[in-house]
DOFI-930705 format. One line per 5 residues: number of its first residue (from 1); their letters; for each residue z, y negated, x negated of C-alpha. Coordinates in nm, 2 decimals. Layout:
NUM = a = Z Y X; ...
This chain:
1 = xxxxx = 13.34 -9.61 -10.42; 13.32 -9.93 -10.58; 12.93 -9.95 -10.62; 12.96 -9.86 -10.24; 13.15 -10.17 -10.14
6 = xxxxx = 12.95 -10.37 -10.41; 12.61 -10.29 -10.23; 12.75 -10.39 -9.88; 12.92 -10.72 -9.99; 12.58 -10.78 -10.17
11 = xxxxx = 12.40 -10.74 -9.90; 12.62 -10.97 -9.69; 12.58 -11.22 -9.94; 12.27 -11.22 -10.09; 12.00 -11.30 -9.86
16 = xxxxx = 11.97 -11.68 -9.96; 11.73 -11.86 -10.25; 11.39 -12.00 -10.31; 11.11 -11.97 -10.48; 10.95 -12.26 -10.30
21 = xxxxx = 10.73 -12.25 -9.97; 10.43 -11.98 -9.97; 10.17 -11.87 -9.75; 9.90 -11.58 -9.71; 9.51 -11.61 -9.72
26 = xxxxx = 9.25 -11.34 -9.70; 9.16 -11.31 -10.07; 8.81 -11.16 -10.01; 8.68 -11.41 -9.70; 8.34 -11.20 -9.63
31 = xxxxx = 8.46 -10.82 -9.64; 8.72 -10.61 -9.40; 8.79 -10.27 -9.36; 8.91 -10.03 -9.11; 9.31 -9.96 -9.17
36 = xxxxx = 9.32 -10.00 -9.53; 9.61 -9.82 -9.71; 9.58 -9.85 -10.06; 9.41 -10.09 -10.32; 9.36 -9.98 -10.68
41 = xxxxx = 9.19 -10.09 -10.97; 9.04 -9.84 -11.26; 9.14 -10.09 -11.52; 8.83 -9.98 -11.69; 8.74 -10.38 -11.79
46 = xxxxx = 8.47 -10.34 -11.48; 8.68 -10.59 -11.28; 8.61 -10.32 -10.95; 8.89 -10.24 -10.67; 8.89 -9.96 -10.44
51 = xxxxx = 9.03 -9.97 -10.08; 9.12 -9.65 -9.88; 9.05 -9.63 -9.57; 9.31 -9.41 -9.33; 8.98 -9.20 -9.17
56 = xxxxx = 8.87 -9.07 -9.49; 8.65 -9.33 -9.64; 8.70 -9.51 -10.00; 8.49 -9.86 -10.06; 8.44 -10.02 -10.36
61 = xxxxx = 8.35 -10.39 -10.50; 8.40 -10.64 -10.71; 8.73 -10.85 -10.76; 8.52 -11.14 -10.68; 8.65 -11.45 -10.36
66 = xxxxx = 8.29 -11.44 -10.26; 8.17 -11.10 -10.28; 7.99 -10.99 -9.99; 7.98 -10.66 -9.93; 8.24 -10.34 -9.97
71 = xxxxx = 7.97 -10.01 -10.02; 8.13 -9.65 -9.99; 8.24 -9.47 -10.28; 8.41 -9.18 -10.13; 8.35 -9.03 -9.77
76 = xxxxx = 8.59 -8.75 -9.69; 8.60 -8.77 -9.31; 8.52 -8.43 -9.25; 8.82 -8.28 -9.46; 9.05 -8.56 -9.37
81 = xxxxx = 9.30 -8.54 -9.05; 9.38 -8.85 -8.91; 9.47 -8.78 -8.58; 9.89 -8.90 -8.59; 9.98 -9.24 -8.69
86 = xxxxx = 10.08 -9.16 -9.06; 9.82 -8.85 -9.11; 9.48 -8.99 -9.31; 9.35 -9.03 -9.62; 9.65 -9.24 -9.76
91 = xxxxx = 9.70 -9.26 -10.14; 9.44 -9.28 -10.45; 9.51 -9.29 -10.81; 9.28 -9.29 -11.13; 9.29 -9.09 -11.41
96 = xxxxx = 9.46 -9.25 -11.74; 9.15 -9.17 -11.89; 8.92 -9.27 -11.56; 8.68 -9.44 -11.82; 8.58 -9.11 -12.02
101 = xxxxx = 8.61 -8.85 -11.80; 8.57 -9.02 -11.44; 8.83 -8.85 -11.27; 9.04 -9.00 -11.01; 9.30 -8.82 -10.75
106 = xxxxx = 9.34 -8.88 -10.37; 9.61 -8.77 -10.12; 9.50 -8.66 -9.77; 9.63 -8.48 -9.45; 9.40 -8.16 -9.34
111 = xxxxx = 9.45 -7.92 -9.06; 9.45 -7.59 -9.00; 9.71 -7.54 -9.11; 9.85 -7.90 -9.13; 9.92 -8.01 -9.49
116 = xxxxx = 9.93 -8.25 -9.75; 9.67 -8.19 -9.97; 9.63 -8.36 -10.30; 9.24 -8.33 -10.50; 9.10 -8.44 -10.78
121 = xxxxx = 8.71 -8.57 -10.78; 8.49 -8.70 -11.00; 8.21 -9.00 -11.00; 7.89 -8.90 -10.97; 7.70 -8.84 -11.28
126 = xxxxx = 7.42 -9.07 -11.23; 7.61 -9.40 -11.07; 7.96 -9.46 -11.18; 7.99 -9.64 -10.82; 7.98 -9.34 -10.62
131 = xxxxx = 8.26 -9.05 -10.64; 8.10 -8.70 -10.59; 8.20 -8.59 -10.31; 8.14 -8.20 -10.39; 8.35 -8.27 -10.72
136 = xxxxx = 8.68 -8.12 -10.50; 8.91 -7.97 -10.72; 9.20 -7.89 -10.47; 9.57 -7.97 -10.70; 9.82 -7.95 -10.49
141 = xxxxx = 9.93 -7.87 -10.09; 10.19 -7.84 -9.89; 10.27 -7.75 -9.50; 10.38 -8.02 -9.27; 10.53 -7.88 -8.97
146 = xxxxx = 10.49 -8.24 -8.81; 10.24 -8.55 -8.80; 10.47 -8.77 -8.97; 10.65 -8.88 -9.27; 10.39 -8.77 -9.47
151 = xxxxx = 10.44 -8.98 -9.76; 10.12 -8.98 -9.94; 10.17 -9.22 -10.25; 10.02 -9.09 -10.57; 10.07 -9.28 -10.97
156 = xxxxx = 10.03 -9.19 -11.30; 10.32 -9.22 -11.48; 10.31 -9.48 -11.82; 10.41 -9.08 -11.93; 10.04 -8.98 -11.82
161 = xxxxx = 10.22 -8.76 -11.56; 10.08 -8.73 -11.17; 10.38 -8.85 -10.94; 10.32 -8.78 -10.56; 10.54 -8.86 -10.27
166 = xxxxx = 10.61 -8.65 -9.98; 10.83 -8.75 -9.67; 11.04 -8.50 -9.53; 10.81 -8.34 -9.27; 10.85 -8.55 -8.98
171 = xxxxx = 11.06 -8.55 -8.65; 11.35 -8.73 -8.58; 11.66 -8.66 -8.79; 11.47 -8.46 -9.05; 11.53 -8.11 -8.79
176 = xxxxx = 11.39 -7.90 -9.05; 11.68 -8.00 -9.32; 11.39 -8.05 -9.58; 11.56 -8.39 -9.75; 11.83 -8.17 -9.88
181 = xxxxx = 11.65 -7.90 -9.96; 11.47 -7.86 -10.32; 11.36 -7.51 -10.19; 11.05 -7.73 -10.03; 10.82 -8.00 -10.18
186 = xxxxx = 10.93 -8.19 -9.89; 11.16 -8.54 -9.89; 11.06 -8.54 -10.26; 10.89 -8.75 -10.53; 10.71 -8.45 -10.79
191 = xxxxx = 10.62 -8.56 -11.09; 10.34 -8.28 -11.28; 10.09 -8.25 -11.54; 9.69 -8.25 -11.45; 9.60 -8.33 -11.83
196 = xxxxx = 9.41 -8.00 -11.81; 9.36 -7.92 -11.46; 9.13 -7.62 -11.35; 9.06 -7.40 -11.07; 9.28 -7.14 -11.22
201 = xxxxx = 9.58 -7.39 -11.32; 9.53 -7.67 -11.14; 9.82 -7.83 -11.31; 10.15 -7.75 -11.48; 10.49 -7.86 -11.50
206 = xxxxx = 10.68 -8.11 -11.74; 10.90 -7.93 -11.98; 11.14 -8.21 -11.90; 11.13 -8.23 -11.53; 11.48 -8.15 -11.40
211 = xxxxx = 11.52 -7.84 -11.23; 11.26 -7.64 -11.49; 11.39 -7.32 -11.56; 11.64 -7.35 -11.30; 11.81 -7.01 -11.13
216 = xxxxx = 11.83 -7.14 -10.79; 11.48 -7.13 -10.69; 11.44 -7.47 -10.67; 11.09 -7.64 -10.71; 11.05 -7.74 -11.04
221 = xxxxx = 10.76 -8.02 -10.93; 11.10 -8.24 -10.77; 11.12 -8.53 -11.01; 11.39 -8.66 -10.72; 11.49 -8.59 -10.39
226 = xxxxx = 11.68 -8.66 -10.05; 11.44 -8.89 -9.94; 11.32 -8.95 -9.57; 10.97 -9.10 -9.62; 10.87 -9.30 -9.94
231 = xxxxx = 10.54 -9.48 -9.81; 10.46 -9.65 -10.11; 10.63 -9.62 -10.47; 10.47 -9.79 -10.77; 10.59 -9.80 -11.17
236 = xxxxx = 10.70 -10.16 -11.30; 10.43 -10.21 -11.62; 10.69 -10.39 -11.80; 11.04 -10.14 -11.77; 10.88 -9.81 -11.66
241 = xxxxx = 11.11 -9.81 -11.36; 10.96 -9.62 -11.06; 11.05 -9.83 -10.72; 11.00 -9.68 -10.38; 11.05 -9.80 -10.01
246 = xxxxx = 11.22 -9.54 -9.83; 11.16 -9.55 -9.43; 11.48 -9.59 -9.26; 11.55 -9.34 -8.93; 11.68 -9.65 -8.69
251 = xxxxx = 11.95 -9.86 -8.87; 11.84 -9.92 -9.22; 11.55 -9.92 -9.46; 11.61 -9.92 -9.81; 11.44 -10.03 -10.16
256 = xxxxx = 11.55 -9.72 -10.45; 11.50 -9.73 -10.80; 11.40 -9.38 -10.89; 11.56 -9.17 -11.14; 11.54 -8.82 -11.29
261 = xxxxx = 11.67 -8.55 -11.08; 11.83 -8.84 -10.84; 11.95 -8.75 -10.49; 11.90 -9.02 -10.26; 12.06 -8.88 -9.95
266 = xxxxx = 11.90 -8.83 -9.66; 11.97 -8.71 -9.48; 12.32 -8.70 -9.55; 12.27 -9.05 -9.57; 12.04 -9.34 -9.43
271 = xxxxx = 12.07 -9.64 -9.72; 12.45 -9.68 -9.73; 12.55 -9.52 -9.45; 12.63 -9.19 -9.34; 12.39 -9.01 -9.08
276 = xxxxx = 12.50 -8.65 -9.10; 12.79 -8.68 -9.01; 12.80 -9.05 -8.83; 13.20 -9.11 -8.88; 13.24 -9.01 -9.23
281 = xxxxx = 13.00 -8.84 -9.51; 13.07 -8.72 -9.89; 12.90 -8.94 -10.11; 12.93 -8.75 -10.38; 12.62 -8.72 -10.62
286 = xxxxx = 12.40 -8.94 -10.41; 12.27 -9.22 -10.51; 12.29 -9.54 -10.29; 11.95 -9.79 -10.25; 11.95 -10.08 -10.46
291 = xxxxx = 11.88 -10.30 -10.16; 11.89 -10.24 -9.74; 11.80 -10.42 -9.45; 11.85 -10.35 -9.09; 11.69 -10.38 -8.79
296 = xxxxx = 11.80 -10.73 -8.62; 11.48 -10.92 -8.71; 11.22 -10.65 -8.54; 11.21 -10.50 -8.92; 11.10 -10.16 -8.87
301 = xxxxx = 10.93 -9.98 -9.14; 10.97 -10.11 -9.50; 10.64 -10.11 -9.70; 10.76 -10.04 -10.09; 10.57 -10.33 -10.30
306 = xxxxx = 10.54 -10.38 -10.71; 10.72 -10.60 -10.93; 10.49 -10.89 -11.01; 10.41 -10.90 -11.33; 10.10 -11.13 -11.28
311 = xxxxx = 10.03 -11.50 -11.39; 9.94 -11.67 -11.06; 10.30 -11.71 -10.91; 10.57 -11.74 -11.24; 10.84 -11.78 -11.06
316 = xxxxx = 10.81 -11.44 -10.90; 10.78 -11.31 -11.27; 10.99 -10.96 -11.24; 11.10 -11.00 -10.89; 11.04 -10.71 -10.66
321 = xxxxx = 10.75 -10.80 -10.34; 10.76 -10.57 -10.03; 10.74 -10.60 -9.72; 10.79 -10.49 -9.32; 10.47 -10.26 -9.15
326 = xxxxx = 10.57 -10.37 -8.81; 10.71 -10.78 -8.86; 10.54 -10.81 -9.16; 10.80 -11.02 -9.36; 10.75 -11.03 -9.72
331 = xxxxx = 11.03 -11.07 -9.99; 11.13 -11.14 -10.34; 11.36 -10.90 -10.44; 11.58 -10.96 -10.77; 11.76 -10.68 -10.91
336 = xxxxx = 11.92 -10.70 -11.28; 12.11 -10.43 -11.40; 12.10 -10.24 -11.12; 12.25 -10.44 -10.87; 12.05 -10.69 -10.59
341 = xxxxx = 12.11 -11.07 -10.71; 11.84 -11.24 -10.45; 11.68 -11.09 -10.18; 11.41 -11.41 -10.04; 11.21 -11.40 -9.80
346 = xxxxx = 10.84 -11.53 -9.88; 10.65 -11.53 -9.57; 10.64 -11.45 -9.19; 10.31 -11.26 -9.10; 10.18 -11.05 -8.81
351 = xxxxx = 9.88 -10.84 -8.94; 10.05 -10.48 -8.97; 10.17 -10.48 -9.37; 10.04 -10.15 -9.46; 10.06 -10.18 -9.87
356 = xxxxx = 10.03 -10.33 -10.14; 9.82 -10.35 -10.47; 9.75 -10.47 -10.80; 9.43 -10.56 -11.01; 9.38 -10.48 -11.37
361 = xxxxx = 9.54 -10.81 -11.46; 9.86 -10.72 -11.23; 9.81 -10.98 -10.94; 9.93 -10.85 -10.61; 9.76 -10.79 -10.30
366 = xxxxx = 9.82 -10.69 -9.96; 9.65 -10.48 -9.76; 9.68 -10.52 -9.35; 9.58 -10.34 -9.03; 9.43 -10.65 -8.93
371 = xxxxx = 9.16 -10.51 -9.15; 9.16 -10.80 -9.44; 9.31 -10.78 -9.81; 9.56 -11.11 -9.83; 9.73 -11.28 -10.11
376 = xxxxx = 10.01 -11.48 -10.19; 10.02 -11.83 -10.26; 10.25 -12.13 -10.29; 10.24 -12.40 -10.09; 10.28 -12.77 -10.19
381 = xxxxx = 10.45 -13.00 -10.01; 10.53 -13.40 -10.04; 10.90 -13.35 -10.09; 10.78 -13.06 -10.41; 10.86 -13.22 -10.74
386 = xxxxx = 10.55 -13.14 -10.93; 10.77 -13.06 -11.23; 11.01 -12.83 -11.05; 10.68 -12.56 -11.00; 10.85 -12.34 -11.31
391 = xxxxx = 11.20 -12.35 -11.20; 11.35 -12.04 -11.33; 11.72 -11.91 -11.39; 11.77 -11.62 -11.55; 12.15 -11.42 -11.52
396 = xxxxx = 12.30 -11.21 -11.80; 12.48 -10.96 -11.85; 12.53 -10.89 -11.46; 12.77 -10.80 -11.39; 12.97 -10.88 -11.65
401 = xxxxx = 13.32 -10.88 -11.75; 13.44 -11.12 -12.04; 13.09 -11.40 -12.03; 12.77 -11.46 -11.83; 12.50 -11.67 -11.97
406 = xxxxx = 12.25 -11.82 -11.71; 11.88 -11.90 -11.90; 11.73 -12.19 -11.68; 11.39 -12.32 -11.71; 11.25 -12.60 -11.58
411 = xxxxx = 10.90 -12.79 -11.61; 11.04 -13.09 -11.74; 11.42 -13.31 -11.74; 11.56 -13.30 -11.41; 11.94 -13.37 -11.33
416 = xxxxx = 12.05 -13.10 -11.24; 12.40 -12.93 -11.10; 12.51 -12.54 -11.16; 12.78 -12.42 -10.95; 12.98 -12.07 -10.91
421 = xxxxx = 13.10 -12.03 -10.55; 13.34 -11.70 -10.40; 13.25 -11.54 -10.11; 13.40 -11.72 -9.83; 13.23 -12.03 -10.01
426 = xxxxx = 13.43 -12.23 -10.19; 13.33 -12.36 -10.52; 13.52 -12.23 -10.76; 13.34 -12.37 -11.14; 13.07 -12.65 -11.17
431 = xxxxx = 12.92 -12.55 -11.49; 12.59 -12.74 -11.57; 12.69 -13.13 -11.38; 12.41 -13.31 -11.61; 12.06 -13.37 -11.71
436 = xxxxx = 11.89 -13.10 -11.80; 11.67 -13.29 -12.07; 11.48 -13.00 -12.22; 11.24 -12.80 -12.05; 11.55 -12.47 -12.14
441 = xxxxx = 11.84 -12.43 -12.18; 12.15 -12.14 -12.19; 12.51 -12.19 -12.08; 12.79 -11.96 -12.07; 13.05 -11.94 -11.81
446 = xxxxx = 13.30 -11.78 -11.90; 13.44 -11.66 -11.58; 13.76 -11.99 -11.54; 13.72 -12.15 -11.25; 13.78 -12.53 -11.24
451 = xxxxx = 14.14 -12.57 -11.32; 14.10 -12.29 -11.65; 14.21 -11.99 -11.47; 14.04 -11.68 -11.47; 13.88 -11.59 -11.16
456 = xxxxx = 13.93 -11.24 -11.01; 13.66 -10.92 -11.00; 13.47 -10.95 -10.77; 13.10 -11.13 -10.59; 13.07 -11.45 -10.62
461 = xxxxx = 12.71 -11.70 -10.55; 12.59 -11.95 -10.79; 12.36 -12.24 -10.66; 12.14 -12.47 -10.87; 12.06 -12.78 -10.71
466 = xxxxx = 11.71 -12.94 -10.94; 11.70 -13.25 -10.78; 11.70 -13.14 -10.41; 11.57 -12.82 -10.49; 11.83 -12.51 -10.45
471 = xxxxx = 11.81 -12.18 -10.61; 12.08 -11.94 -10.54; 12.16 -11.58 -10.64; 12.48 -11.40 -10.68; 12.70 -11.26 -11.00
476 = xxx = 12.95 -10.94 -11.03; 13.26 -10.96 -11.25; 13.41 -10.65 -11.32
């Protein structure tokens, strides 16, 4: 119950900080595509990405600003269904051993009967640019009894494993009761093993994966369940943690990180709130989103995102990007330990934010229906002190109990003021009032307000103020 009231506090609270000012720019000015859906890179050391196309098509070139021209790699149009809005050719992932053996998955819609379908194909044997389109090796399907919510994400693991998202089979209000089902595929992320894949075993299933062995009937492919729709999910390079984007039903859309034989409600639930049903729910077993929005700000569909782990943009160093399909906002999302310190928004676009993607050297992209591949950037401004540009604070433990230490770096001494304020906003500890005259430095709070008296359990916001330049997040004391 408290982690309950913790996430909607936090989520009152929270929605403040900054990184600095940003825009988005087409990162490859000379190519487009037609409702690109995925971007992903071999990491081979051929500095190549590949873009899928919804209708069936995969196009390949170099990560190059002034490349020219995007050739097909892959044309699957004539198995591919892309009739409904969400049905297509929508997910692509390479084999962990892409460069020796040349394999590489995709996740499609077919008809007759409708179904997800996942394959595995292989490059053609004479030009390592062109995927061999009779190299089919059919892995996995499943029915969809609807044209939506058809998930179609696909990763390897850093366990080598395949991990494939399905949404719970479309409609409104999941009819079919899939997201609470683990007799279906459906309203699931499987996790399974295509190490050895054939046309006889096309692949096998994890000794560890939850429900193996299980006396229920339940499908031992689930790695997690009671989910509505998870778009896009992607693996953090540094922590292993899997993140997804689940699509909310009309109130809420929510950020999960995923976790072994995890429940994440629907559709018990939507986010934090009950949907089935509406005046009261057990919560029991389920586990809530690490972050929500709603709906006020024509927010409609979240778009899961990575956590950057690039070199272009250090300040976003382990925070959570995603995104809005239908307003296209993009944010910053911190989470330490679990719980949402910073949610920031980044930018305000209208293109349709379909995905996102990462190179081999982990910069992020964005891929959207406007038909172009963007990119982040910062924007400098005449009030910008050149020396704030690595502004960082980092917040440990949190939350914490006895101590909190907050790391901050900045690019250069700045005078600088770090205060602790509770949640009707009244500054309750000033803990940094001077210079900061080295480029780091650590200080502890330890949780006495102003006047030496311990402050209650409970949220409270901390603001940095780097000569005019603010930085806020919030801290839990248990």
């Amino acid at each position: 119950m408290y982690k309950y009231f913790l996430l909607l506090i936090v989520g009152l609270a929270i929605n403040s900080g900054s990184y600095g000012q940003y825009f988005v720019e087409q990162a490859f000015s000379d190519i487009t595509f037609e409702r690109p859906v995925d971007l992903k890179s071999p990491n081979d050391g051929s500095n190549r990405l590949f873009v899928v196309e919804q209708d069936g098509v995969i196009r390949i070139f170099d990560n190059d600003p002034s490349v020219g021209t995007a050739p097909v790699f892959l044309d699957i149009r004539n198995r591919v269904n892309s009739g409904g809005n969400e049905e297509g050719l929508l997910g692509m992932a390479f084999d962990p051993d892409f460069s020796s053996n040349g394999h590489f998955y995709v996740s499609y819609t077919a008809s007759n009967p409708r179904r997800s379908v996942v394959s595995r194909f292989t490059i053609d044997a004479g030009n390592p640019d062109i995927g061999d389109s009779s190299s089919e090796l059919v892995i996995l399907e499943a029915d969809q009894p609807d044209t939506n919510h058809n998930g179609g994400q696909i990763q390897f693991g850093p366990d080598g494993y395949l991990y494939i998202g399905l949404g719970d089979g479309g409609g409104g209000g999941d009819p079919d009761e899939n997201g609470q089902d683990r007799l279906t595929l459906l309203g699931s992320i499987l996790r399974i093993d295509v190490a050895n894949a054939s046309s006889s075993t096309p692949y096998t299933i994890p000794t560890d994966n939850p429900y193996v062995g299980n006396s229920n009937d339940f499908r031992e492919e689930i790695w997690a369940w009671g989910l509505r729709n998870p778009w896009r999910f992607s693996f953090d390079p540094a922590s292993g943690e899997l993140w997804t984007g689940d699509v909310g039903q009309g109130r809420l859309e929510e950020v999960n990180i995923i976790e072994k034989g995890g429940n994440y409600g629907w559709d018990i639930m939507e986010a934090s709130l009950c949907f089935e049903p509406l005046n009261g729910c057990d919560l029991t077993g389920l586990e809530l989103p690490v972050w929500e929005y709603n709906r006020d700000n024509n927010d409609r569909s979240i778009t899961g995102g990575h956590v950057y782990r690039g070199s272009r943009l250090p300040e976003l160093v382990g925070k959570y990007i995603y995104g809005d399909f239908v307003s296209s906002r993009i944010w910053a999302l911190d989470v330490i330990n679990g719980v949402a310190v910073s949610n920031v928004e980044l930018a305000d676009e209208s293109f349709g934010l379909a995905s996102f993607g990462v190179d081999d050297t982990n910069e992020l992209y964005i891929l959207g229906f406007d038909g172009k591949i963007h990119q982040l950037n910062r924007e400098a401004s005449s009030t910008d002190d050149p020396q704030l540009a690595g502004l960082s604070v980092e917040v440990y433990p949190n939350p914490f109990t006895e101590s909190v230490t907050f790391g901050v770096s900045i690019d250069g001494p700045v005078v600088s003021e770090l205060s602790v304020f509770d949640i009707l906003g009244r500054k309750v500890a000033t803990i940094l009032p001077e210079a900061l005259r080295s480029a780091s430095a650590a200080t502890v709070w330890d949780g006495t307000d102003n006047l030496g008296v311990h402050v209650p359990p409970g949220l409270y916001v901390y603001r940095l103020d780097a000569s005019g330049q603010i930085f806020t997040g919030s801290i839990v004391r248990l």
